[in-house]
C-alpha positions as CSV (number, residue, x, y, z in Angstrom):
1,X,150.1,138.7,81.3
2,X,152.6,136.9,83.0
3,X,154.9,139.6,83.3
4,X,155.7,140.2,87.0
5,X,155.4,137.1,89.2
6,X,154.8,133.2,89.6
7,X,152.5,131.9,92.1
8,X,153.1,129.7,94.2
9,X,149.9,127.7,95.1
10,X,147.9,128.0,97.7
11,X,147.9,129.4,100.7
12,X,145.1,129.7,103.2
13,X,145.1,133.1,105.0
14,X,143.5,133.5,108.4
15,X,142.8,137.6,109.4
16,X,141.3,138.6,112.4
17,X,138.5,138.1,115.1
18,X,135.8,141.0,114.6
19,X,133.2,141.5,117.3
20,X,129.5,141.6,117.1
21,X,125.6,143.1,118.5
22,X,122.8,141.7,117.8
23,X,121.1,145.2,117.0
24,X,120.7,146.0,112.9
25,X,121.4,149.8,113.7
26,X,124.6,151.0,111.9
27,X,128.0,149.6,112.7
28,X,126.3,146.1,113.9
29,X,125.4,143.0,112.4
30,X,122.0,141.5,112.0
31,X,121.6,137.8,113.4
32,X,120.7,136.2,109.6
33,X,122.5,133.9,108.4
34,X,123.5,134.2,104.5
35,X,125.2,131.8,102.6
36,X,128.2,133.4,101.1
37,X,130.1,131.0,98.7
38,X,130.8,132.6,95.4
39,X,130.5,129.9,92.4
40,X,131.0,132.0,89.1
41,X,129.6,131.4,85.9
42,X,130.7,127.8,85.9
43,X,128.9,125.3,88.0
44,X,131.7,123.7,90.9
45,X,130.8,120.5,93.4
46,X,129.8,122.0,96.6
47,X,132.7,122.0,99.4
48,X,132.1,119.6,102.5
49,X,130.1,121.9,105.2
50,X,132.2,123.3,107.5
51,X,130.8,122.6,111.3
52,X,130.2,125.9,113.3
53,X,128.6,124.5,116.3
54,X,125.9,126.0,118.7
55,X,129.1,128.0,120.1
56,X,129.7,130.0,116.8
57,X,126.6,132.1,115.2
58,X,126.9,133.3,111.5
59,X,126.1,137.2,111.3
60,X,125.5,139.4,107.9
61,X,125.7,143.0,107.5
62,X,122.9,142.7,104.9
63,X,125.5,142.1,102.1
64,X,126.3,140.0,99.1
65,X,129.9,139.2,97.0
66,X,129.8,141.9,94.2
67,X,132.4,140.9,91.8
68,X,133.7,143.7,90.2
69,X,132.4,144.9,86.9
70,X,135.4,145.3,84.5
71,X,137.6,143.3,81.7
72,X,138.5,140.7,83.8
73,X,142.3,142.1,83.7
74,X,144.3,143.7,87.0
75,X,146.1,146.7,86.9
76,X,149.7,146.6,86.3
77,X,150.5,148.7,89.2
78,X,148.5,146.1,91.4
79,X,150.5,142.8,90.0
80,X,153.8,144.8,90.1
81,X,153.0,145.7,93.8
82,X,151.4,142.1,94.9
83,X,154.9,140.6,93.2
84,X,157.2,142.0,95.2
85,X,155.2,141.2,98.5
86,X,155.6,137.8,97.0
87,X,159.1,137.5,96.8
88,X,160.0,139.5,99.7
89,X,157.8,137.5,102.1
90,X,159.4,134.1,100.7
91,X,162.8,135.7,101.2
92,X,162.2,136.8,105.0
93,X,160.1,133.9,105.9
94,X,161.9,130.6,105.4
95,X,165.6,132.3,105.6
96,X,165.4,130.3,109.0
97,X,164.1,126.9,107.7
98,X,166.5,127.2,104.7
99,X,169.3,127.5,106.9
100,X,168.5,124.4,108.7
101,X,167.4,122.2,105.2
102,X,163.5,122.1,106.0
103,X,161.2,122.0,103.3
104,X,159.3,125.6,102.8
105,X,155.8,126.6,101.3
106,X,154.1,129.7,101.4
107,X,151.3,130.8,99.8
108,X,151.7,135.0,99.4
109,X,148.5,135.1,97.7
110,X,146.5,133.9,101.1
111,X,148.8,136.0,103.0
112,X,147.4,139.0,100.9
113,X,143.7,138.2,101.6
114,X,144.1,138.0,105.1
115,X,146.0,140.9,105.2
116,X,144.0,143.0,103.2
117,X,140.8,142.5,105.1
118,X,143.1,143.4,108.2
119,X,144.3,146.8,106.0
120,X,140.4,147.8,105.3
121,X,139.7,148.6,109.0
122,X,143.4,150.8,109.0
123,X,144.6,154.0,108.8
124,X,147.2,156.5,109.1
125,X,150.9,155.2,109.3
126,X,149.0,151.9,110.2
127,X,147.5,151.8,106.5
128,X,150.5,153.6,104.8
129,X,152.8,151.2,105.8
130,X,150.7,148.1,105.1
131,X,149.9,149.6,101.5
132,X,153.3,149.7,101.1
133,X,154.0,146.3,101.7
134,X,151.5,144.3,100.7
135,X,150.5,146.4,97.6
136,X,153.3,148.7,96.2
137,X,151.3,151.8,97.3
138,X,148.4,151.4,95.8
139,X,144.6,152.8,98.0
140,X,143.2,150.3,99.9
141,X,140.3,151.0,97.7
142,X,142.2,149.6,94.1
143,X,143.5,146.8,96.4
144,X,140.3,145.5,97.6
145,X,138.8,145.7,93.6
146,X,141.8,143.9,92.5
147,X,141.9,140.8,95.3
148,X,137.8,141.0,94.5
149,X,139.2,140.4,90.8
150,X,141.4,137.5,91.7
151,X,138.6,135.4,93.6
152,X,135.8,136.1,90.8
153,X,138.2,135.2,88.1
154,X,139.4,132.0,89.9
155,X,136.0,130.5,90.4
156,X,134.9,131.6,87.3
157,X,137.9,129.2,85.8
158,X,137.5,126.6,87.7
159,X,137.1,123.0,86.7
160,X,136.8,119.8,87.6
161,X,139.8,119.1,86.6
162,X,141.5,122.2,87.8
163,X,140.3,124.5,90.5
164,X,142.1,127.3,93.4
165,X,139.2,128.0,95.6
166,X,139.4,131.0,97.5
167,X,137.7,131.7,101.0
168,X,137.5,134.2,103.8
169,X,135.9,134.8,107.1
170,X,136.0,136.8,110.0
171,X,135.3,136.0,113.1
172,X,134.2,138.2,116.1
173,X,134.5,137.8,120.0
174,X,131.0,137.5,121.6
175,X,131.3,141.0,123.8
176,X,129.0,143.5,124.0
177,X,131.4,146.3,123.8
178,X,132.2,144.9,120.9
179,X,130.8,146.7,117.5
180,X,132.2,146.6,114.1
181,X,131.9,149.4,111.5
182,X,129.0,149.1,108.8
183,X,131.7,149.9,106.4
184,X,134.2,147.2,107.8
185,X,132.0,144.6,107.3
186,X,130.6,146.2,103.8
187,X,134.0,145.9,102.6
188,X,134.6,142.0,104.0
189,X,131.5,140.9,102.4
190,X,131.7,142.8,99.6
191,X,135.5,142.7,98.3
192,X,136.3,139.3,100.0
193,X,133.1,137.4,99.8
194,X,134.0,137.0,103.7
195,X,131.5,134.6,105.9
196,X,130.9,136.5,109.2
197,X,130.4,134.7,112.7
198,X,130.3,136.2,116.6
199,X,131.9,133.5,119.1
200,X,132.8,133.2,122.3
201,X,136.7,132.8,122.0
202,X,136.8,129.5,123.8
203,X,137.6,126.0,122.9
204,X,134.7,125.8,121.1
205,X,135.6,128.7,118.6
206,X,138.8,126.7,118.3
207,X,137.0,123.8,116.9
208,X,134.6,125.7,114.9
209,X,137.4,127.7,113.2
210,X,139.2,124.9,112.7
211,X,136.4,122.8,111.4
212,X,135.7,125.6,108.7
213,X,139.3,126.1,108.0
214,X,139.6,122.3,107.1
215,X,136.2,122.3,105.2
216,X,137.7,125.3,103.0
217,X,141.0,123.3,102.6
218,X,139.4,120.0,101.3
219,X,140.7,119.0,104.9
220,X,144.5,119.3,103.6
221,X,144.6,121.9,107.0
222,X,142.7,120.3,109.5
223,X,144.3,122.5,112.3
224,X,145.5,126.5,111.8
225,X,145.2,127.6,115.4
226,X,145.5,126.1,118.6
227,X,144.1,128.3,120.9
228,X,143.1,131.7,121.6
229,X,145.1,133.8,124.2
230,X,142.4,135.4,125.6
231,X,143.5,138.7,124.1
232,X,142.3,138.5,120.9
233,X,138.7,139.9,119.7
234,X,139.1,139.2,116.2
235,X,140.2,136.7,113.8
236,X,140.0,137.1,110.1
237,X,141.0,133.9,108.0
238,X,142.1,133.0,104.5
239,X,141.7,129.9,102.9
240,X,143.3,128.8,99.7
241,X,142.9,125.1,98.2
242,X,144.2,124.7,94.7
243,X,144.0,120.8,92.8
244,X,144.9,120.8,89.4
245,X,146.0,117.9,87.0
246,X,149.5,117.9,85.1
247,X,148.3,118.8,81.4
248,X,150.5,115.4,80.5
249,X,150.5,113.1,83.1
250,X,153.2,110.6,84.4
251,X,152.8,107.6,83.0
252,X,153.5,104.1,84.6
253,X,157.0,103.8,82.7
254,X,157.5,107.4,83.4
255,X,158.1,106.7,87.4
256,X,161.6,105.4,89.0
257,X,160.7,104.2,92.3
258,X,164.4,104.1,93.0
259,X,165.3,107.6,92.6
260,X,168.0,109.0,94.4
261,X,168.3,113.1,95.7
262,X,170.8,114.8,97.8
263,X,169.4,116.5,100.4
264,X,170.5,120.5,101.7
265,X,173.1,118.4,104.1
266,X,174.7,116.2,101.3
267,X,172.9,113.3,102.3
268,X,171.4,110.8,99.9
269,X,167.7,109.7,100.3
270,X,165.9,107.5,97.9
271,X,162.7,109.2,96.7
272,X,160.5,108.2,93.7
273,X,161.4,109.8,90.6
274,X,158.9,111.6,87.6
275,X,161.0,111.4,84.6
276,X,159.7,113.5,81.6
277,X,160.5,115.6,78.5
278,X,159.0,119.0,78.9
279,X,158.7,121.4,76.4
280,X,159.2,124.9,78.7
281,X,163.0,125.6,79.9
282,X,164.3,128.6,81.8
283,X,167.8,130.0,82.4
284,X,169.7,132.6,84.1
285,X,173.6,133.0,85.0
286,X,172.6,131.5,88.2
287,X,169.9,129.0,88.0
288,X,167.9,126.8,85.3
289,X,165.0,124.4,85.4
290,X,161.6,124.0,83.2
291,X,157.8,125.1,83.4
292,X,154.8,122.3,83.4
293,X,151.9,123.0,82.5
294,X,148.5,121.4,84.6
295,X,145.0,121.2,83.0
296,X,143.1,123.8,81.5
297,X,146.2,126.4,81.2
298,X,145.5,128.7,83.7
299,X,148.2,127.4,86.4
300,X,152.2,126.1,85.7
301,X,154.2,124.4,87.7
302,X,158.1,126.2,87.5
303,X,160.8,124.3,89.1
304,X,164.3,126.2,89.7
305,X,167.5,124.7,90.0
306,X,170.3,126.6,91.8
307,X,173.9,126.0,90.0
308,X,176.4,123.4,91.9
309,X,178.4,126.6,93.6
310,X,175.2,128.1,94.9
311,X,173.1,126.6,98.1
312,X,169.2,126.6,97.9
313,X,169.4,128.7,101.4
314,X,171.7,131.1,99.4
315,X,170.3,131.1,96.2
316,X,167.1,132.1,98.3
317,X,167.9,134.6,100.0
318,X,169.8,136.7,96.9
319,X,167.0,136.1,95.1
320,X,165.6,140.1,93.6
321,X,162.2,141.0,93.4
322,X,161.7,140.1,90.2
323,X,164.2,136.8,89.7
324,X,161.4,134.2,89.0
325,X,158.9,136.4,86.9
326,X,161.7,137.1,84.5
327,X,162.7,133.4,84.4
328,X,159.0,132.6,83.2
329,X,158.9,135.5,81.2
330,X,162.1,134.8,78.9
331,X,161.5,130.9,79.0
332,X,162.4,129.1,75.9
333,X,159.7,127.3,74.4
334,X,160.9,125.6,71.2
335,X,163.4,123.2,73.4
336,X,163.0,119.4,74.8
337,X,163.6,119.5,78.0
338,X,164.9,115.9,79.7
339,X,163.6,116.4,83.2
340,X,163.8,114.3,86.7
341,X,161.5,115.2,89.6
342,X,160.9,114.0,92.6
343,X,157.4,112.9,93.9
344,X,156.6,114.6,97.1
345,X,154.5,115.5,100.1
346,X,154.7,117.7,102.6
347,X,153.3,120.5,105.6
348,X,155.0,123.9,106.7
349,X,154.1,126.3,109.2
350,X,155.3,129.7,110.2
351,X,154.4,132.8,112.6
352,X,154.8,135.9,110.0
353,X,154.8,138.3,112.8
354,X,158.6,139.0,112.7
355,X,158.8,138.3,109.0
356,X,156.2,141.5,107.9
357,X,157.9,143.8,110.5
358,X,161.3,143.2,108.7
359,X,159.3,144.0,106.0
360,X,157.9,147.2,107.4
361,X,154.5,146.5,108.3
362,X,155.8,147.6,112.0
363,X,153.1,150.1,113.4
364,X,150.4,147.4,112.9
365,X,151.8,145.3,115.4
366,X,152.0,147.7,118.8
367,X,150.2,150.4,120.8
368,X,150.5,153.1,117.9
369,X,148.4,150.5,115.7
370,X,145.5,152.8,114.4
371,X,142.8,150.1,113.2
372,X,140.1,152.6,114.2
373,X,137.9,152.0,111.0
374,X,137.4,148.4,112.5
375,X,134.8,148.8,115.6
376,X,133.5,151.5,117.1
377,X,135.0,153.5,119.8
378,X,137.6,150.9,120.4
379,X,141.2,150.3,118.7
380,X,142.9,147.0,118.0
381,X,146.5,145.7,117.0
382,X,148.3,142.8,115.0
383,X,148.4,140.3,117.8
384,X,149.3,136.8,115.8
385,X,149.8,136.0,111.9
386,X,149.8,132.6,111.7
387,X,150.8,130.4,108.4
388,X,150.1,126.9,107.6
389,X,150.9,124.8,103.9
390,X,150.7,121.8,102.3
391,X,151.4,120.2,99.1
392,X,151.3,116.8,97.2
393,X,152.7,116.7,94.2
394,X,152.5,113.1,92.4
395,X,152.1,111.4,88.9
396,X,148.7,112.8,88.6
397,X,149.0,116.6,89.8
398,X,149.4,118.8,92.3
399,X,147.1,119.5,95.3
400,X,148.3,122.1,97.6
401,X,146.1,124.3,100.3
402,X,146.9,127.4,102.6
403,X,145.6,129.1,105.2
404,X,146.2,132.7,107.1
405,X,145.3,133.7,111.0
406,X,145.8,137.2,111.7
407,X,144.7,137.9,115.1
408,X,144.2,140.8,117.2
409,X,143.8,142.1,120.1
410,X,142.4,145.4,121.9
411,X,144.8,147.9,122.4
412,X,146.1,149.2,125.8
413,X,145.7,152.4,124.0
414,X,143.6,153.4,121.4
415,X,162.9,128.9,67.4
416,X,165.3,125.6,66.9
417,X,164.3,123.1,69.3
418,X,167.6,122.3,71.4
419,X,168.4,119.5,73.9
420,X,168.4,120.5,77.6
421,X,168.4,118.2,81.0
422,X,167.4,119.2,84.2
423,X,167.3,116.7,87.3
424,X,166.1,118.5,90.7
425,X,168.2,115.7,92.2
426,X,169.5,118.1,95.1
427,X,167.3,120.9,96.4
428,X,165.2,123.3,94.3
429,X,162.8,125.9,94.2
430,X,159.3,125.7,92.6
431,X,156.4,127.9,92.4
432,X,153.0,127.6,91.3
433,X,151.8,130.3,88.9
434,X,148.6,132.2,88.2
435,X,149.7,132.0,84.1
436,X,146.5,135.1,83.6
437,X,148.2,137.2,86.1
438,X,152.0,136.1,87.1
439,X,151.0,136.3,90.3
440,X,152.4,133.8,92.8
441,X,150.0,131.0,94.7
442,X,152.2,129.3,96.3
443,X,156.2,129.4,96.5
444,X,158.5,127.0,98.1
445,X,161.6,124.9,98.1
446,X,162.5,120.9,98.1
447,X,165.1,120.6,100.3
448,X,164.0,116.5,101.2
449,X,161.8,114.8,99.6
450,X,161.7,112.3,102.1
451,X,160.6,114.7,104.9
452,X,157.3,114.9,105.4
């Protein structure tokens, strides 16, 4: 089933502030806290707490997660659609930071939870082109089932060894003109497993967010926003924190600590070096590079190599919607692969406001924004999306985490084995993949492995 896309791990999606009453009638929450973490059949180590503080107050609309009922499989239609948002939102977002040899990350998977809570509370050209984007088309309604698929099925594989936890929350501006849609916050609770808290907007929510973010993270994100503008009246976050071990680890006479790699501007920086022989290779006219598997065989690690006449910034931004799914896809599996990586470490951030209007999510972001399904008698728009990443990739495994802000604000106006070699000696692309799916977690590129 991995037929239409590679995941690059992890991603951590923030969505929007929602506002709050203190009344149970319809369309408001009632003041009881719930606890909302969704485990799965297999028992997982609880996460560190996150801490709220007196200025944050967890609300419930009287809901629980409700995994859906069904074979455990997505639609096609849904991975086809969820793909190409993939690649076309690694495309448009780190075109700039390619062209200047930074390292990239995104996670498109965190992106999607974020932005799918944000496309519950939307309608008309505001929902139409969102649908479009993020899921090929598809009704919100499939959408929500499907993303409700991928966070049951994720905790339900998870191990000690290998986990990608997935969380969500939305958070609400303390105002009493302020109140959210029963079905809103039916859908958040129910599709996303999203925590719910009223706050006042200040400092304070700062930390808290911040402080919950970082819990959901395993503190790889300890900051995702900075402050509020004093527009926004909503927040809804995404948090993704994948750790996995390699399925073969590096062993001690496996690791050059005098590695060299040539960075995006030709320079040579020493790095430490993984040498192994893998047993996954992929090829097209334009690229190669191998697949590694981590624990458990859920997740793979794919690294790409562009050829010597193609740059990493170019190779990038040529890429089709399909390029790395077919590359998994028609790997070749009976081959030993001689393979050089380099160990690294790194953060990456990025405002995705620009980056999903290229994309056509444009309405969404100005006065025609129609997010009327979100409170009552009030409309909101897109005001921030805001992206952070970070991943470690060693000897041992891969830890990488995510997370996604979208804020808004109130509207003005309503075979025979054969012998292959690839070094990722000069920069690369690599992805982490949800193997049941093809769905990318996380998607990036190595342009220095010295940077950090």
């Amino acid at each position: 089933m991995l037929k239409r896309s590679i995941s690059a791990v992890i991603a951590i999606t923030m969505v929007m502030g929602m506002c709050s009453c203190s009344e149970t009638s319809s369309g408001t929450f009632p003041q009881q806290p719930e606890p909302s973490s969704f485990t799965g059949d297999v028992p997982q180590p609880e996460p560190p707490e996150a801490t709220i503080g007196s200025g944050a107050v967890q609300l419930t609309a009287n809901y629980s997660f409700d995994p859906v009922q069904s074979s455990g499989t997505n639609d096609e239609d849904f991975i086809s659609g969820i793909n190409k948002f993939s690649s076309g939102l690694f495309r448009t977002a780190v075109s700039e930071d390619l062209a200047k040899g930074k390292n990239t990350l995104i996670s498109p998977e965190s992106a999607a939870f974020a932005l799918g809570m944000a496309a519950s509370g939307a309608g008309g050209n505001t929902l139409a082109q969102m649908q479009n984007v993020i899921c090929g088309g598809i009704p919100i309604d499939k959408f929500n089932k499907n993303m409700n698929l991928l966070i049951s099925n994720a905790h339900n594989n998870n191990t000690q060894s290998s986990k990608l936890n997935i969380a969500n929350s939305v958070w609400v501006k303390n105002d009493d003109r302020l109140a959210v849609k029963d079905q809103f916050a039916r859908d958040c609770k129910q599709m996303y497993n999203a925590e719910l808290f009223t706050a006042p907007f200040d400092d304070s929510t700062v930390n808290s967010l911040n402080s919950w973010v970082s819990a959901k993270t395993d503190n790889m994100i300890p900051t995702l926003i900075n402050h509020f503008t004093g527009k926004e009246i909503m927040c809804l976050v995404n948090c993704v924190a994948f750790d996995s071990k390699w399925q073969k680890e590096y062993t001690e006479d496996m690791i050059s600590g005098n590695g060299s790699f040539t960075n995006a501007s030709g320079e040579k920086v020493e790095c430490t070096m993984l040498c192994s022989t893998e047993g996954q290779y992929v090829e097209n006219e334009r690229a190669k590079g191998f697949v590694k598997e981590y624990e458990g065989g859920k997740y793979a690690f794919m690294a790409v190599l562009p050829n010597e006449d193609i740059s990493i910034a170019d190779y990038v931004s040529t890429m089709s919607d399909d390029e790395l799914t077919s590359l998994y896809d028609n790997r070749l599996i009976s081959c030993d692969v001689d393979t050089r990586m380099p160990q690294f470490r790194f953060d990456h951030s990025s405002n995705l406001e620009e980056t999903l209007q290229k994309m056509g999510i444009k309405d969404a972001f100005n006065d025609d924004a129609d997010f009327k399904n979100i409170f009552q008698g009030k409309n909101a728009a897109i005001n921030r999306v805001i992206h952070k990443t970070h991943i470690e990739v060693d000897a041992k495994g891969t830890k990488a985490a995510a997370a996604t802000a979208v804020t808004m604000r109130e509207n003005a106006v309503e075979a025979k084995k054969e012998s292959k070699q690839v070094y990722l000696d000069t920069p690369f692309v690599f992805a982490i993949i949800d193997k049941h799916t093809g769905i990318p977690v996380f998607m990036g590129t190595l342009c220095d492995p010295s940077a950090k």
